[in-house]
Every structure is written in C-alpha cells, then in structure tokens.
VONU-553113 format. One record per residue: residue in three letters; x negated, y negated, z of N, C-alpha, C in turn. Coordinates in pm, whole numbers, padded with zeros to 5 digits, always signed. Atoms other than C-alpha are relative to their C-alpha. Layout:
BEGIN
ALAXYZXYZXYZ...
***
This chain:
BEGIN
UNK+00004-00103+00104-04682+04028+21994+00065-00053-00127UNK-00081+00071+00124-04636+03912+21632+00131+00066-00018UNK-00098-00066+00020-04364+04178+21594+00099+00027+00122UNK-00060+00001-00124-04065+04148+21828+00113+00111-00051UNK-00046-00080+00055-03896+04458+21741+00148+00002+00045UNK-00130+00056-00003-03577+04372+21949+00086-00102-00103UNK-00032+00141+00049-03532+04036+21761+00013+00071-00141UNK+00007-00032+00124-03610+04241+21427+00139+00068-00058UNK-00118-00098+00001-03361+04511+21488+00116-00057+00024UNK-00085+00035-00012-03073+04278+21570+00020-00107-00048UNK-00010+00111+00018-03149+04017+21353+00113+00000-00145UNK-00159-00061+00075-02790+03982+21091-00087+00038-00142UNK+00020-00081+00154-02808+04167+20742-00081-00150-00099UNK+00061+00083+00075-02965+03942+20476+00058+00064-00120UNK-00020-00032+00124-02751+03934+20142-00035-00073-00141UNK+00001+00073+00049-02790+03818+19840+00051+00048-00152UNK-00054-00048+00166-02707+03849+19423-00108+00026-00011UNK+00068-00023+00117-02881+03998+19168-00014+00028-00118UNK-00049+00027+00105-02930+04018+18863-00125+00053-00086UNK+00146-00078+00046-03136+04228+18597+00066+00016-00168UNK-00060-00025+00099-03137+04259+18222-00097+00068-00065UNK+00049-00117+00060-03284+04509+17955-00167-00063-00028UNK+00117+00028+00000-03584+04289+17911-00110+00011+00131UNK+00050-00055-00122-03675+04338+18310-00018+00113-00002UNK-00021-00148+00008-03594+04713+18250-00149+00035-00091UNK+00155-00002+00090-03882+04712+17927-00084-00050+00094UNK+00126+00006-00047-04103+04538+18126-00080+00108+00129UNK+00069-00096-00104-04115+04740+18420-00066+00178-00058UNK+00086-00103+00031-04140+05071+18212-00132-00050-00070UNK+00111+00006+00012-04438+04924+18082-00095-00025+00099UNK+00074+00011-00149-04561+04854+18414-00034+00163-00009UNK+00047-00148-00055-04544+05243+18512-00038+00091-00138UNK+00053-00067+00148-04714+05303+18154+00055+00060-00093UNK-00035-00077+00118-04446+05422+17943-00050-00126-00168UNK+00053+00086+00123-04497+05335+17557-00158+00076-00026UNK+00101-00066+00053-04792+05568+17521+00032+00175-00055UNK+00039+00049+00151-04803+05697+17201+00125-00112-00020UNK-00064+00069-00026-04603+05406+17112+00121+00027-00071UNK-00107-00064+00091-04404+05545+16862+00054+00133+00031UNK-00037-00096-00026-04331+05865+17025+00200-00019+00047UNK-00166-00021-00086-03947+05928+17061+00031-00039+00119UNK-00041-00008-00131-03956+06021+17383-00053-00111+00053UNK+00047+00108-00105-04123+05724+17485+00066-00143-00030UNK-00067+00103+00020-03893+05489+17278+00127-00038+00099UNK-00120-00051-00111-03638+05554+17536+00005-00063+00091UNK+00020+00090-00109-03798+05370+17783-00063-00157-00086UNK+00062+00141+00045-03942+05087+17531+00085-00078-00110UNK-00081+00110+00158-03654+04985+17244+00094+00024+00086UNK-00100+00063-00072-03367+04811+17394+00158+00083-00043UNK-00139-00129+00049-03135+05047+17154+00027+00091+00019UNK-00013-00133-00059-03234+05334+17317+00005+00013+00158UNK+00059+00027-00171-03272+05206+17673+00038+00107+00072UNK+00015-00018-00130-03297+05434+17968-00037-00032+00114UNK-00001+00054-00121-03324+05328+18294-00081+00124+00125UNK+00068-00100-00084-03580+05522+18532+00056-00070+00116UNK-00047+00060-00158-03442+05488+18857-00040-00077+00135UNK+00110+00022-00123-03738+05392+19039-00036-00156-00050UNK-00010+00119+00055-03665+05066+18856+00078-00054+00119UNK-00091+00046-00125-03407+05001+19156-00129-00067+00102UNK+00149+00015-00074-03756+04958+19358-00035-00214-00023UNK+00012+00167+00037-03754+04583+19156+00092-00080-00061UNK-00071+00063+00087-03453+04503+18996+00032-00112+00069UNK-00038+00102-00044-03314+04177+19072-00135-00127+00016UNK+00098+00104-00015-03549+03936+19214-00129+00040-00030UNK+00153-00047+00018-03853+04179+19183-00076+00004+00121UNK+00048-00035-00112-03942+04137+19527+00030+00118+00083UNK-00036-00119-00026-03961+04489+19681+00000+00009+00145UNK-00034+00049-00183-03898+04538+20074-00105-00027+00036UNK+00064+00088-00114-04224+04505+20194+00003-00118-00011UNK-00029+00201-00006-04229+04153+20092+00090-00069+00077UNK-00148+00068-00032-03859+04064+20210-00006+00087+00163UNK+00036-00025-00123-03943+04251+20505-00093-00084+00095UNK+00079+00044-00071-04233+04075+20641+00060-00140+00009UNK-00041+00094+00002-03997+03764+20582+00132-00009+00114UNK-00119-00037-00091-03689+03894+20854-00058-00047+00137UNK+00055+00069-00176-03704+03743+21220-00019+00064+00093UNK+00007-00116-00082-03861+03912+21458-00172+00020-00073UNK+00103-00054+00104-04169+03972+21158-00100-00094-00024UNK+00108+00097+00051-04487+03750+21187-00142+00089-00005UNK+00128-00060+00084-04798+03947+21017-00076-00076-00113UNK+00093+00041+00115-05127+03881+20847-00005+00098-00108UNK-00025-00067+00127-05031+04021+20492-00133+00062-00027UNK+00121-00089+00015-05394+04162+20480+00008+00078+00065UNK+00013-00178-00063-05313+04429+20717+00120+00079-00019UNK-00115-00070+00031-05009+04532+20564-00021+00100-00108UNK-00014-00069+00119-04985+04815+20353+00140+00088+00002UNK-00115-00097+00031-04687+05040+20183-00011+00110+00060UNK-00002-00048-00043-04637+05309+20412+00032+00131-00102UNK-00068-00126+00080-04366+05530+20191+00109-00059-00030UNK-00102+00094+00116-04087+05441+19992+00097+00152-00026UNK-00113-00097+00028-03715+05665+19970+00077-00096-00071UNK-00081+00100+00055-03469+05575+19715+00113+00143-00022UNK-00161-00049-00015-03082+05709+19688+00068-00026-00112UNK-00032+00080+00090-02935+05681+19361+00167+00077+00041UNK-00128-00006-00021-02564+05651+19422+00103+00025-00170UNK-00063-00080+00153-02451+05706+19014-00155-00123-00086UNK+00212+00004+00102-02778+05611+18714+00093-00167+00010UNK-00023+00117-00003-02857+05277+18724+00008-00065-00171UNK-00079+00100+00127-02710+05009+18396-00145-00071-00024UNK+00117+00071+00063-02986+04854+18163+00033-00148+00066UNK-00023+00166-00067-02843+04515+18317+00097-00005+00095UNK-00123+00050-00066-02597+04397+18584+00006-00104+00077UNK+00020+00088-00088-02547+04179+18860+00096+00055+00092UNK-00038-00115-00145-02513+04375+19235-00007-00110+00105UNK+00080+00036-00106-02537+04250+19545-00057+00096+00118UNK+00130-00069-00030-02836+04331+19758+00010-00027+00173UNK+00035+00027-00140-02826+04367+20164-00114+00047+00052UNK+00089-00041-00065-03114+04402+20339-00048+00006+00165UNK-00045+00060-00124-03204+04469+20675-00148+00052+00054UNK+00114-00102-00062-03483+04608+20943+00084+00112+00088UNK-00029-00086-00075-03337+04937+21007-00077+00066+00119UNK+00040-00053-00107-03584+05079+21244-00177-00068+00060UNK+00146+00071+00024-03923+04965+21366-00066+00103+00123UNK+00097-00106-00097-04209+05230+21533-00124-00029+00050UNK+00122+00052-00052-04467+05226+21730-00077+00100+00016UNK+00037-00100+00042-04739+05453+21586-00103-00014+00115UNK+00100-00006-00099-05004+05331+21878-00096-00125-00093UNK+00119+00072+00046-05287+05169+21650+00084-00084-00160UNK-00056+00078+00128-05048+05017+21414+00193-00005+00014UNK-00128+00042-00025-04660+04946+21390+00089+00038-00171UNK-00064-00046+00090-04407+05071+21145+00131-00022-00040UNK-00133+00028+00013-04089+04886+20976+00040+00052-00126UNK-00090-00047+00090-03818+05021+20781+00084-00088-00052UNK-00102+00121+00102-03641+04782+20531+00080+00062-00048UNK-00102-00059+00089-03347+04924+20416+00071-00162-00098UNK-00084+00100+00053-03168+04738+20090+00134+00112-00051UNK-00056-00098+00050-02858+04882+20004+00084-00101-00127UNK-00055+00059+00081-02692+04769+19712+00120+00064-00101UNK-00120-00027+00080-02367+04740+19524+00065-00110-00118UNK-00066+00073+00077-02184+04623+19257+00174+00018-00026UNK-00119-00011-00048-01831+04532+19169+00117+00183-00023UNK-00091-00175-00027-01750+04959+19089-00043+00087+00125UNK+00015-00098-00115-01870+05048+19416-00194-00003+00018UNK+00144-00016+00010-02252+05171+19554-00039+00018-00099UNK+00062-00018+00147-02514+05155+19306-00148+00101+00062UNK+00094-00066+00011-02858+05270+19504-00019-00052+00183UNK+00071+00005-00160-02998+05271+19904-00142-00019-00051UNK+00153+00016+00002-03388+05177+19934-00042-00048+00133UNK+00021+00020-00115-03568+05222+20240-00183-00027-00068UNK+00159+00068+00035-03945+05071+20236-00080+00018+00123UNK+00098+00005-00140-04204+05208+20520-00086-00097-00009UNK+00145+00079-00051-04429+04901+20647-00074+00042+00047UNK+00106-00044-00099-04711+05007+20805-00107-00148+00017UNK+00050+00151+00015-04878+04705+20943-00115+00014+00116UNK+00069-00034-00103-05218+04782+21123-00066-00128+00093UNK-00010+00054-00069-05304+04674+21470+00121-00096+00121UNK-00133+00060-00120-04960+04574+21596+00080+00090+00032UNK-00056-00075-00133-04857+04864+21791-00043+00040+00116UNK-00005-00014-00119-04885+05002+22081+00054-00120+00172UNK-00090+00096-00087-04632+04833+22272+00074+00073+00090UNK-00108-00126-00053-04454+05169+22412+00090+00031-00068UNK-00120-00016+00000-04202+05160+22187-00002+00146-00094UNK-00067-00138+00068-04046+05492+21957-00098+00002-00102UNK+00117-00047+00110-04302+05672+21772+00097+00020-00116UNK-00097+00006+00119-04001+05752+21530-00045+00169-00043UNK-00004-00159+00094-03984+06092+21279-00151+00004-00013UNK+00073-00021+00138-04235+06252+21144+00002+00009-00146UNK-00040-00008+00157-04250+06224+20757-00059+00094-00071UNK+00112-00093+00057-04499+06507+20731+00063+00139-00055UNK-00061-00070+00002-04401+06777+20545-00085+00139-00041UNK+00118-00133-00009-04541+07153+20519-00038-00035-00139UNK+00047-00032+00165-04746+07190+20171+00109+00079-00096UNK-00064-00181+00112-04601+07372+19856-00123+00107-00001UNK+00106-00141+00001-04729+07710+19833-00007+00043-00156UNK+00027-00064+00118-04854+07873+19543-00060-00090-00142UNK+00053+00073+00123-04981+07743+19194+00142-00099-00053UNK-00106+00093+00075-04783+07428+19051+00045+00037-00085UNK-00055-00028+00199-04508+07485+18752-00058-00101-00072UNK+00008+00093+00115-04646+07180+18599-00127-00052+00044UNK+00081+00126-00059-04981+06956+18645-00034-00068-00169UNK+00070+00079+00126-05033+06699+18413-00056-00168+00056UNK+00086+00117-00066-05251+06349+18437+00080-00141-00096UNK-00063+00113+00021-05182+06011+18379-00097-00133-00019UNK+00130+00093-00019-05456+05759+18294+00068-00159+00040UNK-00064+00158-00072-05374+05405+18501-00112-00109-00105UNK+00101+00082+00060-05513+05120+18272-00099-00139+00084UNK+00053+00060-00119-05782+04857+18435+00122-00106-00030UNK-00010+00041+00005-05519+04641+18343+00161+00007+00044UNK-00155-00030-00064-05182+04810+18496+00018-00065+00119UNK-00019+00076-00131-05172+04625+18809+00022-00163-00056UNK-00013+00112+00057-05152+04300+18632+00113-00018-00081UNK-00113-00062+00041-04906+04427+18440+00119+00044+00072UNK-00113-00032-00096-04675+04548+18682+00005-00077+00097UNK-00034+00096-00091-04711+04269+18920+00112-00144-00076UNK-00055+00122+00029-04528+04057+18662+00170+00056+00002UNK-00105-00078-00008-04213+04295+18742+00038-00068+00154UNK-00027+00094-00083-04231+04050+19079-00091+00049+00121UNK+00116-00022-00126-04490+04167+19332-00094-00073+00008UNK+00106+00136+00025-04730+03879+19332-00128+00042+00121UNK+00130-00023-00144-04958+04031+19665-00122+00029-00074UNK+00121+00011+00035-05261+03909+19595-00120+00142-00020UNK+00055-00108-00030-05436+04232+19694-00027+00105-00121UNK-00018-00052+00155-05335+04377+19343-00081-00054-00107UNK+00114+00101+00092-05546+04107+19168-00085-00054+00036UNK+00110+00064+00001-05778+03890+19323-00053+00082+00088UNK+00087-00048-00076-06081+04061+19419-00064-00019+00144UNK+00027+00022-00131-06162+03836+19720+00118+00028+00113UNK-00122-00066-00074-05841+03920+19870+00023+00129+00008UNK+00061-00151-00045-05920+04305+19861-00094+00024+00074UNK+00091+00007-00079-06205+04224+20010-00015-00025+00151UNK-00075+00055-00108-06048+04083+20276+00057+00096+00086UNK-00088-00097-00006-05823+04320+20313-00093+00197-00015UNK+00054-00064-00019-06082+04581+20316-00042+00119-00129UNK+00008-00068+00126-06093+04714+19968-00125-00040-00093UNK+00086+00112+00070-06401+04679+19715+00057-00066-00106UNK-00085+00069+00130-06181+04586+19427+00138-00027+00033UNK-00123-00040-00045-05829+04545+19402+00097+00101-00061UNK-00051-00087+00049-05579+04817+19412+00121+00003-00079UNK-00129+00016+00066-05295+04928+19239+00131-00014+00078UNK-00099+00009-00104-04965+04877+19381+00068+00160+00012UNK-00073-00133-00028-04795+05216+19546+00159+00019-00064UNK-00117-00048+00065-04478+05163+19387+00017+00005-00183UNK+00057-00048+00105-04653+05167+19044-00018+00164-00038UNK-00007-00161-00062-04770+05535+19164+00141+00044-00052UNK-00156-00087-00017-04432+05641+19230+00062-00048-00131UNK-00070+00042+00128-04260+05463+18914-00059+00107-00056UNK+00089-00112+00080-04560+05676+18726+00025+00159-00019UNK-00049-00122-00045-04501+05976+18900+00130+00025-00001UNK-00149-00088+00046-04111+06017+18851+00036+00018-00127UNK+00009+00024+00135-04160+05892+18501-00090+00203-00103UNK+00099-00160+00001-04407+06237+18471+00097+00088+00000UNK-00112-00128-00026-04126+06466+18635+00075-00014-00038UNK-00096+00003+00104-03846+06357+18440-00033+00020-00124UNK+00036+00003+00097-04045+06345+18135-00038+00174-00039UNK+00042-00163+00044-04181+06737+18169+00095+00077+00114UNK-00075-00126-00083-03936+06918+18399+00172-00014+00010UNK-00123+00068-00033-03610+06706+18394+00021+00002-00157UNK-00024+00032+00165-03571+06742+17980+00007-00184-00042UNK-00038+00116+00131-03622+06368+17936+00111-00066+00078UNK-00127+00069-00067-03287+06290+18154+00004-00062+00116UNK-00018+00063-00123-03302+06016+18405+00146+00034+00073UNK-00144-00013-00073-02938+06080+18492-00027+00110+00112UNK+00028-00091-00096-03056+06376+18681-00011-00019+00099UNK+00054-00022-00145-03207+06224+18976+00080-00089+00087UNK-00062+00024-00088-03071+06201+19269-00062-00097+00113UNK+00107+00068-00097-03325+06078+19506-00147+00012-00004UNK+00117-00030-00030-03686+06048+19559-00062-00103+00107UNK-00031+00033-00137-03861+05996+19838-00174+00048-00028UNK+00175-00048+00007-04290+06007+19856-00061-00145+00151UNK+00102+00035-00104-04573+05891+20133-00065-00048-00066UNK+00135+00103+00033-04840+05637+20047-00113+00114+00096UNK+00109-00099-00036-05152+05882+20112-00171-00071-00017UNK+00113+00101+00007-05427+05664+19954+00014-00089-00095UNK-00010+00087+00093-05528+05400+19708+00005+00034-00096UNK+00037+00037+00128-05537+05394+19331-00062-00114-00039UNK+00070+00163+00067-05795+05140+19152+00034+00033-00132UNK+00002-00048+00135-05695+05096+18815-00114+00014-00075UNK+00100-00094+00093-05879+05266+18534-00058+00117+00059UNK-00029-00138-00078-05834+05604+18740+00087+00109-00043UNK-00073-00092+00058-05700+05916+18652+00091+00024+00073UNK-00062-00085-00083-05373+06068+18825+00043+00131-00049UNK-00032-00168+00003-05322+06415+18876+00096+00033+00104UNK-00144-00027-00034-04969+06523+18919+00052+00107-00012UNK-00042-00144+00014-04899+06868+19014+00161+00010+00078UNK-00139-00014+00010-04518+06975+19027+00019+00144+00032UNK-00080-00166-00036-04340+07309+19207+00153-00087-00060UNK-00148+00013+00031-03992+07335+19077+00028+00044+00135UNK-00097-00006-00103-03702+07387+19362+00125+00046+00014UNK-00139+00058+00051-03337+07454+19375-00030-00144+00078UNK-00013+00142+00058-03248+07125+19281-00092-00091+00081UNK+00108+00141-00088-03568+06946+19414-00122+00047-00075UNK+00124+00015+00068-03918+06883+19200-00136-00035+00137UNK+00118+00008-00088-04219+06884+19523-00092-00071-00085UNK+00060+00053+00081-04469+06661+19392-00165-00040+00141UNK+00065+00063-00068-04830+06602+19539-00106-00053-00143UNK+00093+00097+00105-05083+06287+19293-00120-00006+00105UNK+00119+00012-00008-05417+06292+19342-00074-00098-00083UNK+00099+00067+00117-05728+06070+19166-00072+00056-00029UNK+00117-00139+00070-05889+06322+18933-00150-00065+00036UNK+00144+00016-00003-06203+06091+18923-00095-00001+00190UNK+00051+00001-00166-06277+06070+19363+00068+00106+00081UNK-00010-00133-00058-06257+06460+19395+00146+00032+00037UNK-00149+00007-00028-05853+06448+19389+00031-00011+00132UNK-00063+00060-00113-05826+06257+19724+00141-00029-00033UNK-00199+00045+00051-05440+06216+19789+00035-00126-00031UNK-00066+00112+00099-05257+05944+19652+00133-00049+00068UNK-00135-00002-00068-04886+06058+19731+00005+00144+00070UNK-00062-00095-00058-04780+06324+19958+00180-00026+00035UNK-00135-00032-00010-04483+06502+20073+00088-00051-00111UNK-00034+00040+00062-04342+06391+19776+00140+00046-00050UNK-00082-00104+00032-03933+06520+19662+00053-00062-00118UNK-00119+00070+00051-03738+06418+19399+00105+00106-00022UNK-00078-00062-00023-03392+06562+19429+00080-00047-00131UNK-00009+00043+00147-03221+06606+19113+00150+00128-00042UNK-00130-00123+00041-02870+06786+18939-00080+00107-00094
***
C-alpha cells in the first residue's frame, strides 16, 4: 500500500524557517484578485505596500509557498501518484493578524490519516510560530483517490447541515483565464493548474484553478462586504473542496451572517451554480 498510515502518523515533526515579505504579501493578493478597480481605496489595502493588509488566508503560503498538500505527500509513510491527489478542505486558526513580513518557524506533521473506502484521507497540520509566541495553525485535507480501503478510521464527518433562509449577502467574483498562473507563482507549481496535458491526465479537460485560490477569493469577499474591510477580525476559517473552478468562470458567493461566524457556500454561476466550496465558516470578532 503506497500509504503506510502507521509510518505516517509516527513519523517526527518536520521543522523549518520562514520567511515572508510585503512583496510575497502583494503578490498573493493579486493571486486571489484583489486590485480590481485598481485604484479603488479599498482595494489599495491589499495592493500598495503603505497601506498593506494582510488577508489571513495568506498564512495558506507564506514562507516557502509550498502549501500542505505538497509537503504532505513528501512525509514518510506518503508515496502517491500526484494525479490522483486532490485538496480535500483546508482549516486555518489565526492565533493574533498576521505581519506584512517576518520570519516564523513552521512545524509540520501528518496529524491523522482516514480511510474513506475508495480513496484515503491525510491531514497535514503546520503550526507555526514566531519569536512573540503562536502566529497561525493550518490543517490541509488530502484526499488521494484509490488508496483506501485498508480498514482503517473513517475519521469525522466534515458535513455540515445547510444555512437556512435567503443569504445577507451574495455577490460574484469573476476568476481571470489567467488567475491560476498567477497564483501559482505564490509557490504551488502542480502542474495540474497549468499544463493542459497534465489535467488531462489527471482527468480534467483543461486545467483547473487551485482550491486555495477559491478560498483566498472567498474570505477576501467576506471581509470586504460584511467584515467592514477589517482583516483583523478573523478568527478562523475553515471550507470543503466541493468542485472545480476553470479559470475565466464566474463565482457566486452567498453569505448568512452568525453570532460571530459568516456561513459561506461558492458556486460557478456559468455550470448552473454546481458547488465549489461547502460547509464553509469563517469565525470572526
């Protein structure tokens, strides 16, 4: 079995430095499309270095840019054909707002690993700190089809009931054909994002966008119309990989307010708003 889930689960922490500065920070909000209108205030915030904010879902790449599944499928215990891997779901923990630059260090590990039957499911936790203490937790669902059913722990469910009633907010988000190219230079290099024969491969007719693009997009949305604008707010968020995005696609991002939690389910306006992200929370002051 490529996946030896004993060997995974007890194999030692994996640390390392990192290191991020305001020009990583710009690039990634241009990854998750901020800078449209370009001159808009509110959007200078995320694009001039004098005004910098820091979306949190930047933690997702800071440092090396490699995000867990990658550094996951690299832990012992973990031999997979990267064509049947996809992003499961993605939780992040912000321990106080993250700094336009620093240098943390980054542990990573395989907290749990499941066995869904027709496929197999690892959890990468990174947790990271710097020298005033925690900075952010990041857990990364693998889903890696064909390598389960081994007997072992089906694990949680992540499913969560629907919101009820009409959304406080829906607004859309146009992905450019050229955002995936763009946001892979934030350090995600999986082919699958760009070269077409490698989607193909991988079972896609084109290639898609990356899921933590999505989610960057989508918190960037709910802070921007329900959060006044204030990244400091959030506390956590936490969303399901549901389906693909191809860029040059619309997203449609409907929002229930909460005490202190924003419900979020993205759809693709243009392929009858098939899901995108579910269960979606971000938890917020």
């Amino acid at each position: 079995m490529p996946i030896d889930a004993a060997k995974a689960l007890a194999a030692e922490p994996r640390t390392g430095e990192i290191t991020w500065d305001r020009k990583d920070v710009l690039l990634y909000h241009l990854g998750v499309g901020a800078g449209v209108p370009a001159t808009d205030p509110d959007e200078l915030r995320y694009t001039l270095e004098s005004r910098l904010h820091v979306l949190p879902s930047f933690a997702t790449v800071a440092g090396s840019g490699s995000p867990g599944v990658i550094s996951g499928l690299s832990m012992p215990g973990v031999d997979v054909d990267l064509a049947r891997v996809l992003h499961g779901g993605q939780s992040l923990t912000l321990h106080r707002p993250l700094p336009a630059e620093g240098t943390a260090t980054a542990t990573g590990r395989i907290a749990a690993v499941y066995d869904k039957g027709k496929a197999a499911v690892l959890v990468m936790r990174t947790e990271v700190t710097d020298a005033d203490g925690p900075l952010w937790t990041n857990d990364a669902q693998i889903f890696v089809r064909g390598e389960g059913g081994w007997g072992g722990d089906r694990g949680p469910s992540t499913r969560l009931d629907p919101p009820t009633g009409d959304p406080d907010k829906t607004v859309e988000r146009h992905i450019r054909e050229d955002q995936a190219l763009l946001y892979r230079l934030s350090g995600d290099w999986n082919p699958l994002h760009a070269d077409p024969d490698f989607a193909q491969a991988a079972g896609f007719d084109r290639p898609i966008l990356h899921g933590l693009c999505t989610y960057g997009t989508t918190l960037k949305a709910a802070v921007d119309t329900l959060l006044d604008g204030d990244v400091t707010r959030v506390r956590a968020y936490a969303t399901r990989f549901a389906g693909v995005v191809f860029p040059g696609e619309t997203l449609r991002i409907r929002m229930w307010r909460g005490e202190g939690e924003i419900r979020i389910a993205v759809s693709a306006a243009e392929r009858a708003d098939a899901p995108v992200l579910a269960d979606t929370i971000v938890e917020h002051s």
